[in-house]
C-alpha positions in Angstrom: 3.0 -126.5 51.4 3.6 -125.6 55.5 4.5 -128.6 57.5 1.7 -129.5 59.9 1.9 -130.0 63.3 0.6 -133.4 64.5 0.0 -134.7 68.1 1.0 -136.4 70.1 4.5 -134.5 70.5 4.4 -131.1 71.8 4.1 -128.8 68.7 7.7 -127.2 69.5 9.4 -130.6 69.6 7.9 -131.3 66.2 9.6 -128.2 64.9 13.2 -128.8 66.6 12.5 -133.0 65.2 12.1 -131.0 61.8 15.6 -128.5 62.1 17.3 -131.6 63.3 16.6 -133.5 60.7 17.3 -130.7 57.8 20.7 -129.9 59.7 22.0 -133.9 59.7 20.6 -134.2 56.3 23.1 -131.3 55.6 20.4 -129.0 53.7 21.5 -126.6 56.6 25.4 -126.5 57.2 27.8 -125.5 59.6 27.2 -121.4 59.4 23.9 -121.7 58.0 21.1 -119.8 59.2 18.7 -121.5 61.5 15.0 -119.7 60.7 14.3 -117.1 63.3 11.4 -116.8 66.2 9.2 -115.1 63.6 9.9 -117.0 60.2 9.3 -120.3 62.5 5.9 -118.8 64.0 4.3 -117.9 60.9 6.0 -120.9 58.6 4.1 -123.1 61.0 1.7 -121.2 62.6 2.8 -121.2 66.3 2.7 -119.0 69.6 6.1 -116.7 69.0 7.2 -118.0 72.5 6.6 -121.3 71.1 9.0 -120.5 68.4 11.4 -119.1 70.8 10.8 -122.4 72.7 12.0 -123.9 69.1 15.5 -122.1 69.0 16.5 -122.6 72.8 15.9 -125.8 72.3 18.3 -126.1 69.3 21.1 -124.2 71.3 20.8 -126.7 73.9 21.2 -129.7 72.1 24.5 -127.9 70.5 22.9 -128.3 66.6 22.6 -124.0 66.9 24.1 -120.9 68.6 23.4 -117.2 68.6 25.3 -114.5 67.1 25.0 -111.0 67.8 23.6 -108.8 65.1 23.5 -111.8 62.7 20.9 -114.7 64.7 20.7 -118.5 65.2 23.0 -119.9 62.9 23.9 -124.0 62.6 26.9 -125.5 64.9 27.0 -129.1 64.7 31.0 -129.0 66.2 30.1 -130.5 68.9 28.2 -133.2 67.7 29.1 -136.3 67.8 28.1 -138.9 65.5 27.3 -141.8 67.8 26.9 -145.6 67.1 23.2 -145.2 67.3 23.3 -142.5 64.6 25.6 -144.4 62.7 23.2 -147.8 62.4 19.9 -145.2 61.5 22.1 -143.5 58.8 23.1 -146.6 57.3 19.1 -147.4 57.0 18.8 -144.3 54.9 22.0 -144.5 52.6 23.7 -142.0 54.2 26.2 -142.5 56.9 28.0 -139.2 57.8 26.8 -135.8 57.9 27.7 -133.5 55.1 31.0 -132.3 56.7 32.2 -135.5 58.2 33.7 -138.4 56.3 35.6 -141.2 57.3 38.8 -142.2 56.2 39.1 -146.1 56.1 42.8 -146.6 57.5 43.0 -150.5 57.0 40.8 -153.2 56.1 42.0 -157.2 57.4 41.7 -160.6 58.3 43.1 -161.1 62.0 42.6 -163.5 64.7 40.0 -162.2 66.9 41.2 -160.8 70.1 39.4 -162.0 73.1 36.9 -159.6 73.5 36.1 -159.3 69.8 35.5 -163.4 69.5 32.9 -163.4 73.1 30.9 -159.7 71.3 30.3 -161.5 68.1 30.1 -165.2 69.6 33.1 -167.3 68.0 36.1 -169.4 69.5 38.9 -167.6 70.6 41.2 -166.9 68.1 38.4 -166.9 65.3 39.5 -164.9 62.1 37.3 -161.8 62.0 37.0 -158.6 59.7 39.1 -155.6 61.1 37.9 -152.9 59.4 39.4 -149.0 61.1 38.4 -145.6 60.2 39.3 -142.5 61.2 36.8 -139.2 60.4 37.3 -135.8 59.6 35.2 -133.3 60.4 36.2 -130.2 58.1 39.4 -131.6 57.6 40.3 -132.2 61.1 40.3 -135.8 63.2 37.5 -136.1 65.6 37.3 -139.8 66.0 38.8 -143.4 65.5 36.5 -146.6 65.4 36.9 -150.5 64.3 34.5 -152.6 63.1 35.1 -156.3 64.2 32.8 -158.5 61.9 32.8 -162.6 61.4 35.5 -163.7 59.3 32.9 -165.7 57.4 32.0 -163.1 55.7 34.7 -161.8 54.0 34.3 -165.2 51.8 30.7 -164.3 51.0 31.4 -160.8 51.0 35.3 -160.3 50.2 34.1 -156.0 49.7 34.2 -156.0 53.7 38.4 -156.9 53.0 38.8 -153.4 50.7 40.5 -151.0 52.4 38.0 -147.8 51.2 34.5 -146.8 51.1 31.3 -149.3 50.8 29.0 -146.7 49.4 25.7 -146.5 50.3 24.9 -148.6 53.9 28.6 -149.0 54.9 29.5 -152.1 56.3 25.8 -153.1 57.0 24.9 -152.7 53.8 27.5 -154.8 52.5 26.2 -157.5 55.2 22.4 -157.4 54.4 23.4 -157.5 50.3 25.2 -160.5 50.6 23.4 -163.0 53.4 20.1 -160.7 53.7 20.3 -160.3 57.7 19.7 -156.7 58.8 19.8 -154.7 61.4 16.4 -154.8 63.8 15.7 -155.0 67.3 17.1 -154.3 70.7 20.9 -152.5 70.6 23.5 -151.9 73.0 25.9 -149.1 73.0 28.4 -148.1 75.9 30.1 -145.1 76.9 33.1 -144.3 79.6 35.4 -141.6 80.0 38.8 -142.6 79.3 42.4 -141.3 78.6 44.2 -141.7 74.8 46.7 -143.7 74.7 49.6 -143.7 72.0 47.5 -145.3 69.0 44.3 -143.3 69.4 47.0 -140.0 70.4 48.3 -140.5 66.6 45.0 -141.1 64.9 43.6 -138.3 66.5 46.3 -135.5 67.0 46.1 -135.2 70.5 48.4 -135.6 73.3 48.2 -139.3 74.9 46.6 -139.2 77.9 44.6 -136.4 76.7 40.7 -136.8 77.7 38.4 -139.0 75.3 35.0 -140.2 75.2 35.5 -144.1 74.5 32.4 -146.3 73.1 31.5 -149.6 71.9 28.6 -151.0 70.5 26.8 -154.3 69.5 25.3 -154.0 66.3 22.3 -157.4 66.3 20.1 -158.4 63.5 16.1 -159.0 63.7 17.5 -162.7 65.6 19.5 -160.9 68.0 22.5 -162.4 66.9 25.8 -159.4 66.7 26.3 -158.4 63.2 28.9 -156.4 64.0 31.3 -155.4 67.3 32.5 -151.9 66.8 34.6 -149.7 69.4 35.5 -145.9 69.0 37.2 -143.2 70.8 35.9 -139.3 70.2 37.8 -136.2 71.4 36.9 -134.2 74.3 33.9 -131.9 74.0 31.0 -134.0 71.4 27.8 -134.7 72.8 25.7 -137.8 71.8 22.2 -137.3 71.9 20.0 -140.2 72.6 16.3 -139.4 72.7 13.6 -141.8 74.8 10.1 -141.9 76.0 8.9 -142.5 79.4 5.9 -144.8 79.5 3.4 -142.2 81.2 
C-alpha cells in the first residue's frame, strides 16, 4: 500500500521524514539509490517539483548526493550520530546505524572527576561507571565518547562493568532493566569547536590539534534526575541534525 500523506507537515517534509527514516534504519545504505523525482511523484502522488523539493532536501541535510548519469544515491559520511540520536535509538533497540558500530575500549570503576560527580549529582570523589567507546564507521574511527554513570549501579547492575556490547538499549537499557527509571523529559546536549589532544589524537587517527567537534550531554529520567553524563569528540566534517518547531 502507498504511504499517505497527512497534514499538518508540508507533504514534501513527510516524504524526506520517510527517506530519513529508511536510510538510519539502514534499509537504504551508503551507495544505495535514493528513489528519483518521478518514482517519488507517482509512489506518493505529489507535484514533480514537489518531489524534486523531496531530493534537494535530502542533499542538503547530507543523507543523499547526485551522481552524474547514475542519480540520488545515499551518503550518510557526513553524518553524525549525535547524543540526541543516540537516546531515540536506544528507545527503539537499535543504537547505531547499519555501518557504524562502537567498539567498547574499557569498562571501570573510578573516582568521579569533578565534573563527572556535579553532572550526575554525587560528592566529589564518588565511584562512578566509566564506560569508553570508540565507533567505526566502515572500518574507520569517526568518534570517541564516555559514559559517566553512578557507581551504584554497577552493584545492581554489574553488566554496565563489562567491557563489550549491552545489546539491545545500550547502557540505558541496562539502567531501565535493572531499577526501571527511563529516559523522559527535558535533555541537554552541548556542542563547541575544539582541538584533539593526544588521547582523542590516538583514538581517532588524527593529528593532535587537528579540528574536532566536542560534545556532552545529560541524559535525565521522567524525574529529571541525570541517568547518565556522557562526553564525545567527532572528527571534522559530521553534521548533527536537530529538528524543532516554532510555536506559530
Amino acid at each position: 500500500m502507498a504511504p499517505a500523506i497527512h497534514r499538518p507537515d508540508p507533504p514534501y517534509l513527510q516524504i524526506v521524514k520517510h527517506i530519513r527514516a529508511e536510510i538510519e534504519s539502514g534499509a537504504l545504505r551508503e551507495g544505495d539509490h535514493v528513489p528519483s523525482a518521478r518514482q517519488i511523484a507517482q509512489r506518493w502522488d505529489v507535484s514533480l517539483a514537489t518531489a524534486t523539493k523531496v531530493l534537494a532536501a535530502l542533499r542538503s541535510e547530507g543523507l543523499a548526493v547526485g551522481v552524474t548519469g547514475v542519480g540520488t544515491v545515499v551518503t550518510t559520511r557526513s553524518a553524525l550520530n549525535a547524543p540526541k540520536d543516540r537516546i531515540v535509538a536506544a528507545l527503539t533497540g537499535r543504537i547505531y546505524p547499519a555501518d557504524e558500530h562502537a567498539e567498547i575500549v574499557s569498562a571501570e570503576l573510578v573516582a568521579a572527576p569533578p565534573h563527572v560527580a556535579d553532572a550526575l549529582g554525587l560528592y566529589q570523589g564518588a565511584k562512578v561507571v566509566c564506560r569508553r567507546r570508540v565507533t567505526h564507521k566502515d572500518g574507520v574511527p569517526v568518534s570517541t565518547s564516555t559514559s559517566w554513570l553512578d557507581g551504584e549501579l554497577a552493584r545492581i547492575a554489574p553488566a554496565l562493568l563489562r567491557p563489550g556490547s549491552l545489546g539491545q538499549g545500550g547502557t540505558l537499557g541496562v539502567v531501565r532493566a535493572a531499577t526501571g527509571r527511563r529516559v523522559g523529559g527535558p535533555q541537554t546536549d552541548q556542542f563547541t569547536a575544539s582541538s584533539a589532544t593526544e588521547q582523542d589524537a590516538a583514538a581517532l587517527g588524527v593529528a593532535p590539534g587537528a579540528p574536532v567537534l566536542r560534545g556532552r550531554n545529560w541524559m535525565r529520567d521522567t524525574d529529571g534526575n541525570v541517568i547518565e553524563y556522557g562526553e564525545f569528540v567527532s572528527v571534522a566534517g559530521r553534521w548533527a541534525t536537530y529538528e524543532y518547531e516554532i510555536p506559530s
